[in-house]
N, C-alpha and C positions, 0 to 999 in steps of 0.2 A: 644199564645193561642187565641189573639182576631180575628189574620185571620182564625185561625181552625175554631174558633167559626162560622164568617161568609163564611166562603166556606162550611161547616153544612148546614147553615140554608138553602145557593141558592141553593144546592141541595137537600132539602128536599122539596122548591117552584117551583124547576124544576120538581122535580118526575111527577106528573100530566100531567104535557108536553110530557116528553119524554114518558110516556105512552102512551099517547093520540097519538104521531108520529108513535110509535112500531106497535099501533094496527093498524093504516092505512094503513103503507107499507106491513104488513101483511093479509091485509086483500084487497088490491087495487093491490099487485104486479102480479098475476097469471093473472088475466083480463089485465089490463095495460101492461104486457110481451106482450102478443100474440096479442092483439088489434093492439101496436107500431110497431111490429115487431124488437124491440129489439134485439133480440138474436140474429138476423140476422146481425144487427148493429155490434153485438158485434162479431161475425164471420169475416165482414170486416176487424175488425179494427186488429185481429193477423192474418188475410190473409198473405204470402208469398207475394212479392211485388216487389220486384226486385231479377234476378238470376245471375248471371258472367256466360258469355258465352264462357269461355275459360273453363272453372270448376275449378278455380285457385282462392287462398283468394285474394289476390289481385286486382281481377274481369278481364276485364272491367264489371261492372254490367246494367243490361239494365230491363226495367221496363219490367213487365209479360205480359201486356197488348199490346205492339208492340214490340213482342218481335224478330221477325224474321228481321226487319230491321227498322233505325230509320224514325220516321215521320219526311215532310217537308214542307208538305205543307195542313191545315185543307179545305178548301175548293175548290176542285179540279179543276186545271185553273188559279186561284186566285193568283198567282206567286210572284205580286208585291204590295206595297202600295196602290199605286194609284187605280190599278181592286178591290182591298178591299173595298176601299170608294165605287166607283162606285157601287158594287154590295150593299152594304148597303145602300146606297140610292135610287137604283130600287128597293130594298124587304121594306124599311120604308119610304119612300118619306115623307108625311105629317106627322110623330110623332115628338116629341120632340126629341131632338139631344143634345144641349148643353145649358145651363142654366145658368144666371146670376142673382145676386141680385140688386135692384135697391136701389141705398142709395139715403134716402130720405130726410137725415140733420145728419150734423156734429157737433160737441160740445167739447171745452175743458173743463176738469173737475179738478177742482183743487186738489190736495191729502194732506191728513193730513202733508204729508213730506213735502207737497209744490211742490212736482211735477206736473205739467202738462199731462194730456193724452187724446190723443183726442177717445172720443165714439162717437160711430156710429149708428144712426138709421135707419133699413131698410128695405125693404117694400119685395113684393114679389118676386120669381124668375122669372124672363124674358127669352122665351125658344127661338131658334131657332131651326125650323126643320131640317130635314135633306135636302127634297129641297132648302130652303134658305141659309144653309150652301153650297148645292153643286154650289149655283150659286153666291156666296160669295168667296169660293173658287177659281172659275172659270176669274171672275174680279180681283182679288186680283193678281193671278200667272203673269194674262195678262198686270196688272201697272206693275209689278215688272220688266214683261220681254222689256215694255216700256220704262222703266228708263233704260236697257241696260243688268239687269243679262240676262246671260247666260246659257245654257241649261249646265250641268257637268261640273260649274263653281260655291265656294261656296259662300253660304251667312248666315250668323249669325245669331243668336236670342240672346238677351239677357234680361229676361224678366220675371215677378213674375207668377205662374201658374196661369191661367186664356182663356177663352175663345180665345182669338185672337191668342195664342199660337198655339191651335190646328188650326185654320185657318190658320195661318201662315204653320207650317207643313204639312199638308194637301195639301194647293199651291204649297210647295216644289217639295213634292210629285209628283203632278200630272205633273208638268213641268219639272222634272228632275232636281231640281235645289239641290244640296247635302246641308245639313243643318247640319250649326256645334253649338254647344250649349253650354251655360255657365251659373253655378251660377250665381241666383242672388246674392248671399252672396260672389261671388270670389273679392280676393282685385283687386287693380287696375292694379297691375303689371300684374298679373295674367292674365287679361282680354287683355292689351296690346300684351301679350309676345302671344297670342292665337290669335287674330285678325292679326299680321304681321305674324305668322306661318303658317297659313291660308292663307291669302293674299285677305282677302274680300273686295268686295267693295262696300256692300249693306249689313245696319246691323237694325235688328228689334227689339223695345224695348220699354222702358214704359218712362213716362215725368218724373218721381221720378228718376228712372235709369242715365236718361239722366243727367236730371243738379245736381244731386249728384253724380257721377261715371266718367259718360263716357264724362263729358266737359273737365275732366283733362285729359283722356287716348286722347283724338282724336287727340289731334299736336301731338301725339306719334304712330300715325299709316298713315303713307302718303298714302295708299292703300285705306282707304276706303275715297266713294266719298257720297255713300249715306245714309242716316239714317231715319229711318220712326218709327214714335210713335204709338202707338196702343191707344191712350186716346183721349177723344173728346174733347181736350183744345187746345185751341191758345197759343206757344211756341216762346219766343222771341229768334231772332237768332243772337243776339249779342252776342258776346264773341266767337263763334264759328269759328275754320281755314276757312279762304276763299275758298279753294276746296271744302269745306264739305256741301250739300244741307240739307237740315231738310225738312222732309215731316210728313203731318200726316197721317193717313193708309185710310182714306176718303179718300183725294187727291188721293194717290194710286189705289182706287176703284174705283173711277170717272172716272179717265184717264184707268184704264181696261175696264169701261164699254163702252168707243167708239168703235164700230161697225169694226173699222181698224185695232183696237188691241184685242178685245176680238173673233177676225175672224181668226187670226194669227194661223199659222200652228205648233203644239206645239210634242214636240222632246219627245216621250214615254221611260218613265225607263225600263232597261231590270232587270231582275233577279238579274244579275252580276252586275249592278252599283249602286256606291255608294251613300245611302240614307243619311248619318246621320256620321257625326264627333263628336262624342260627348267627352268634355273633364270633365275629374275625377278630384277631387279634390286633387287629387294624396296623399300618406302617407308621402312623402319624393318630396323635390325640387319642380320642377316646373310641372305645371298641364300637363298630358300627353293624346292625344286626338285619341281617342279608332274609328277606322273605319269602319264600320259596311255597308253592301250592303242590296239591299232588304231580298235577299233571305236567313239574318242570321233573320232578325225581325221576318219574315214572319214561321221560321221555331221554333222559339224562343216562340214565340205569342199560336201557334199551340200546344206546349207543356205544358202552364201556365193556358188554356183555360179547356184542356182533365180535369184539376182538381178542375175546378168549375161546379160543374153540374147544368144544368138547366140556363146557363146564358143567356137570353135573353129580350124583348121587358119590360117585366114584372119589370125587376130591376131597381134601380137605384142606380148613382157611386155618391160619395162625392169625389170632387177632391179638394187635397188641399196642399197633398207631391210636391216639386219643379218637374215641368217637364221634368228639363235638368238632371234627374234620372231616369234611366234605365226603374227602376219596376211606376215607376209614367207613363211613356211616353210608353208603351207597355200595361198596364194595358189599360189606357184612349182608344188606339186605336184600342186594343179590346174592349174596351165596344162598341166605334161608331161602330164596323164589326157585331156586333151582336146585334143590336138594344137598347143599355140598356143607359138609360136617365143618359148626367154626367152635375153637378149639382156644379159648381164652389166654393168653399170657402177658409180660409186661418184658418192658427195657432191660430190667433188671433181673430179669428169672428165662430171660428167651432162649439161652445157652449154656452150654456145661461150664463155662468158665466166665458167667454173669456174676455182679458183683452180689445178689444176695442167693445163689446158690453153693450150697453147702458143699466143699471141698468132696472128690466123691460120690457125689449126689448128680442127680439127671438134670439136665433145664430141658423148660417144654418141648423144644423144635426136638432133642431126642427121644423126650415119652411121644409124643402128638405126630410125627413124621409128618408134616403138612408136606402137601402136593402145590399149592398156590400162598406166596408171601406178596403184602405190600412193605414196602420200606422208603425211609429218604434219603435221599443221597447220603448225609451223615453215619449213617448205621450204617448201609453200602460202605464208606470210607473207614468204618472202625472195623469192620469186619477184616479189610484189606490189612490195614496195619496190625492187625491180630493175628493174619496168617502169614504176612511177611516177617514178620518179626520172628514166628515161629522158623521160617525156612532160615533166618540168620544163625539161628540155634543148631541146625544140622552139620554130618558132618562136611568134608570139603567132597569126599564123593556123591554124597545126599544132595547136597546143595548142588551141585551141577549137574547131574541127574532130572533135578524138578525145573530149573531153569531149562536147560536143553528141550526137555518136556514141556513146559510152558511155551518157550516161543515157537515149536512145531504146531504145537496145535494152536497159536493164534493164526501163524500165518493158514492155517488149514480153513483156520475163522472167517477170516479178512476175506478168502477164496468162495465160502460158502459152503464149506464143507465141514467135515468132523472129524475126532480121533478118538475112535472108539478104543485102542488099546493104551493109548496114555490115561483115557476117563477109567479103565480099570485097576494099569498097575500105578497111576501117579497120584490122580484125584478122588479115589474112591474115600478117604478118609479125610478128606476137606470135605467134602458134598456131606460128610454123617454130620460136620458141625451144625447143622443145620438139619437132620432126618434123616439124609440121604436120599429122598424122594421128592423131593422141590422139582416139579416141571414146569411152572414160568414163575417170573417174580416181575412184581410191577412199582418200580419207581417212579414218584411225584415230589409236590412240594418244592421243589427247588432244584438246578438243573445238575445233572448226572455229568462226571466229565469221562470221556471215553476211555480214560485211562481204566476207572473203575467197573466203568461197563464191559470191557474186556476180561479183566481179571472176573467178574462175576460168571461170565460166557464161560472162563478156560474152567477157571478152578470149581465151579458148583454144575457146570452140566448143563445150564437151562437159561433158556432166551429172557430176557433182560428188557422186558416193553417200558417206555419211556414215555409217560402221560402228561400231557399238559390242559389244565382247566382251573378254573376258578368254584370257589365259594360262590359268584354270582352267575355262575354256570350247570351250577351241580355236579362240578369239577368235571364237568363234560365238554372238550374240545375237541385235543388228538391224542391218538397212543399208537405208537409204531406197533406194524403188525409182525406176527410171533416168525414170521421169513425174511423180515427187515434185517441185515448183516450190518446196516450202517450204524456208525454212532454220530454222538452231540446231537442227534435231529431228536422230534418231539412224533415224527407220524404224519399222518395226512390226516381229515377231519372226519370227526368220526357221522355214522350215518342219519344221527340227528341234528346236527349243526352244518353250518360253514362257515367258511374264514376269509376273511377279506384285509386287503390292508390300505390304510387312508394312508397318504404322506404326509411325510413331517419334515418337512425341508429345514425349518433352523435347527435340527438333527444332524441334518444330510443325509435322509431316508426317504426314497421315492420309491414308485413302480418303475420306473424309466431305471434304476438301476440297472448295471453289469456285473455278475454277469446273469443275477436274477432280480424281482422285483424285489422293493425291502417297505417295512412301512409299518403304522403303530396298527397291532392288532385288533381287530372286530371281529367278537363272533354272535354268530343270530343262530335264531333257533326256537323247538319252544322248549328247549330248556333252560333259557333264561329266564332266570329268574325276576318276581315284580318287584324289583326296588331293593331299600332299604327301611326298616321299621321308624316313622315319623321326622325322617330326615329328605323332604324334599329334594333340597337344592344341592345335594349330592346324586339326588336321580339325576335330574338335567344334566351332571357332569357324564356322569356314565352311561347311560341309558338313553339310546334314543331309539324310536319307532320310524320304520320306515316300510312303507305299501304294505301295511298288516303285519310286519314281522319285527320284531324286538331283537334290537343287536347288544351287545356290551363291549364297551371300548376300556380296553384291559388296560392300556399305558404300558404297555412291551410291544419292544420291536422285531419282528419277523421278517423272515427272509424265505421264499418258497421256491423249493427246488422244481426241475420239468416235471417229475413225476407225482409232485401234488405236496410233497411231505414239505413240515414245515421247522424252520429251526430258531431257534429266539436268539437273538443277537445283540437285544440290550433293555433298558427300561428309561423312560422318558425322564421315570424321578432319579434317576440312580445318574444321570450325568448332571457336573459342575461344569459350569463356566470361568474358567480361570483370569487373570490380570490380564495375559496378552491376546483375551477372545477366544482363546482354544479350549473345546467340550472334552472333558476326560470322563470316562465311566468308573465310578466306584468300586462297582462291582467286577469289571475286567482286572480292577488292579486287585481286592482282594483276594480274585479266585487264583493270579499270577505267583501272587504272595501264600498262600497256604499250602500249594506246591512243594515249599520247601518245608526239608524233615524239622528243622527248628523250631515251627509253627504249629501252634495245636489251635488254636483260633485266631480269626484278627475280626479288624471294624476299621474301615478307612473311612473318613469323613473328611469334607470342606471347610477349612477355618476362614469363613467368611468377615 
């Protein structure tokens, strides 16, 4: 009786409210429709969006928008990496380009537990432009090809996302030198068993990497001779193989900028050669390194771009996902192709209340105000429980206030509409966690569940595009477009691929489905990528060619809705076969199971 009593009384203190919201939207929605154009919005978002151009459930489906053949290229000419820099640097010469923070003192803070952690205080972003970058570049390629690399001969990076990265790439780039790429987080076998597959002999990295990492893997790799560090610190080179040089990336600059080497006649990428090796953290065994030419990036990039509208001088990128990932390392390189300011940070320094930012102190998203974030679902999910947790903190009027607020304007969502007076007086101090000027953010990597796609919609202000693509795609598939209202879905295909789906009956996944087709994913294009690095008989797994076109068969299952878009529904490895014959999904139970508040992680597995 005593909660009847007070769920009574808050709605009898609520009444006043919810009138008071009734009478606004009633009386603000007709003006506010036609002012926004709204309706229009909302016409977008159940547009027709992809068609199968066989007319067959199964597709291939191909976006409405290039529908007659796939796009490959966005700037006509523009073929390879390298004329990409180039031309972005003739159209923004003197803008900012790439950005860093300057730490201006370090501090251990001792923890009630007794732990140690070191915070960070730090001052502004440091920008270079884009001429200083091309001519940074330019030195950089010319030490490299100094010390002896070779023009389509490879060489390594291995190194935390940060400026020097893209320099480094960049150099690759323009001198032909193929770059193969590795977690920072890869163990050590990992990194060895990839640097002798490879056969490098010149590898790029950071001083942490170095004498935490890679002092142990180097007598286990006879091949490489060089190693250069991206950090402005003096490295002692004791304990290191006797073959092995240590350089720091100055040195490397210095020796590019003599007049003998920076004159040097430099060996241009074509279309058809190989940019980029980059290795996957693989799901099973040992890391497998995905081979990628210009002309998959180039075609790849062209199709991730057609669905951010409006990108250009005006933005700005927050980089802070690992490089050596797909969607981090094509994103970044569109942003430099189109003028948009990227703006360096990490996990750990992204926000004011990031674990090594100093109590008091800024984290980047509020020095850097970025306009465009990428994130994975996980940072999506901690951000939530950062600001919910914070609303449990308020008081009982606060806290019904934001809630009442919150579910108005989802339902306002759900509609296709907006609330412009709750984004001022409710969520204007969420949206600052983050800049306050985020106008889209792009979720990959692992699949977004609508609960936090919502909550990103209510509480930050800005459309929540939802991508799906591979490493062996150039993470180019689909990404729902910025008027899509719907969640769980991934988009319709973007305008350089299509999507097709093979069935898979010991599944129970057909095109014959109801009440849409369903079926293991294919996507073609030529942003697929050639293969894997000297591992044949995983091509044949994945990779087949059919009438001149190269598909990759992902092992996820989709389901495609009338109007083109597509939503993943399972993965072929991820279900078990149980004793009584019954396929349960792994993944279905652990996304069930993390749901609840008691869970900070799990990992379901078959005890076979």
């Amino acid at each position: 009786m005593g909660l009847q009593a007070d769920s009574a009384l808050e709605s009898i203190l609520l009444f006043p409210i919810h009138l008071l919201v009734w009478l606004y939207s009633f009386l603000s929605f007709l003006p506010w429709y036609y002012i926004t154009g709204a309706g229009q919005r909302k016409a977008l978002s159940s547009r027709i969006k992809a068609r199968s151009t066989s007319g067959c459930a199964e597709g291939p489906y191909r976006s409405v928008d290039h529908f007659d053949c796939l796009a490959k290229e966005d700037i006509p000419g523009k073929d390879t990496l390298d004329k990409l820099f180039e031309h972005a640097v003739q159209r923004f010469g003197e803008d900012d380009c790439l950005g860093t923070r300057e730490i201006l003192s370090e501090e251990n803070e001792i923890q009630p537990s007794g732990k140690v952690f070191k915070k960070l205080i730090l001052g502004e972003y440091r920008w270079l432009s884009y001429n200083k970058m091309d001519s940074v570049v330019s030195q950089f390629g010319s030490g490299l090809a100094a010390l002896g690399q070779q023009p389509k001969s490879t060489i390594a990076i291995f190194c935390e996302t940060r400026a020097e990265w893209m320099i480094t790439a960049q150099a690759c780039f323009r001198f032909n030198f193929p770059l193969v790429t590795f977690y920072a987080t890869l163990g050590e076998d990992a990194i060895t068993f990839g640097l002798n597959e490879t056969g490098v002999t010149h590898l790029v990295t950071s001083v942490e990497l170095l004498e935490t990492k890679l002092k142990h893997v180097l007598p286990n790799t006879p091949k490489l001779k060089h190693v250069i560090y991206v950090d402005q610190k003096k490295v002692s080179t004791e304990g290191y193989p006797a073959g092995v040089s240590i350089h720091s990336m100055q040195t490397v600059l210095d020796l590019g900028s003599l007049p003998e080497n920076l004159e040097r006649a430099i060996v241009k990428p074509k279309p058809c050669d190989l940019a980029v090796v980059m290795y996957t953290s693989g799901s099973t065994g040992r890391p497998k390194g995905v081979m990628i030419v210009h002309r998959n990036l180039i075609a790849g990039m062209t199709g991730q771009c057609e669905r951010i509208p409006g990108l250009g001088p005006h933005d700005t990128y927050i980089a802070y996902l690992p490089l050596a990932h797909v969607l981090e390392m094509t994103a970044e390189i569109s942003c430099v192709t189109y003028g948009c300011r990227i703006g360096y940070s990490s996990p750990q320094t992204l926000s004011d209340q990031s674990t090594k930012i100093k109590r008091g102190s800024k984290g980047d998203s509020s020095v850097l105000r970025p306009t465009l974030m990428a994130a994975v679902p996980e940072i999506m999910d901690r951000i939530n429980k950062n600001v919910m947790s914070k609303v449990q903190e308020m008081s009982f009027i606060q806290k019904t206030l934001f809630t009442l607020g919150y579910k108005y304007k989802l339902e306002q969502i759900k509609r296709g509409y907006d609330a412009p007076l709750c984004n001022a007086l409710l969520f204007g101090k969420v949206k600052k966690l983050l800049g306050g000027r985020v106008r889209m953010m792009l979720s990959g990597g692992a699949p977004l569940s609508s609960a936090t796609q919502r909550f990103m919609n209510v509480c930050f202000c800005c459309p929540v595009g939802q991508g799906y693509g591979l490493t062996e795609t150039c993470g180019a598939g689909t990404i729902t477009e910025v008027a899509d209202i719907s969640t769980g879905r991934v988009g319709a295909p973007l305008i350089c691929c299509e999507v097709r789906l093979r069935d898979w009956a010991e599944g129970g996944y057909t095109s014959k489905d109801e009440p849409n087709p369903r079926g293991e994913i294919l996507i073609g294009g030529p942003n697929v990528t050639m293969g894997y690095y000297r591992n044949e008989s995983n091509d044949q797994d994945f990779f087949v060619d059919e009438k001149g076109q190269r598909w990759f068969c992902t092992g996820d299952v989709g389901e495609i809705y009338p109007d083109g878009c597509l939503q993943i529904v399972d993965r072929k490895k991820d279900l078990v076969k149980l004793q009584a014959g019954e396929y349960v999904s792994l993944g279905k139970v652990e996304s069930a199971l993390k749901n609840c508040p008691l869970i900070d992680n799990i990992c379901a597995y078959a005890n076979r």
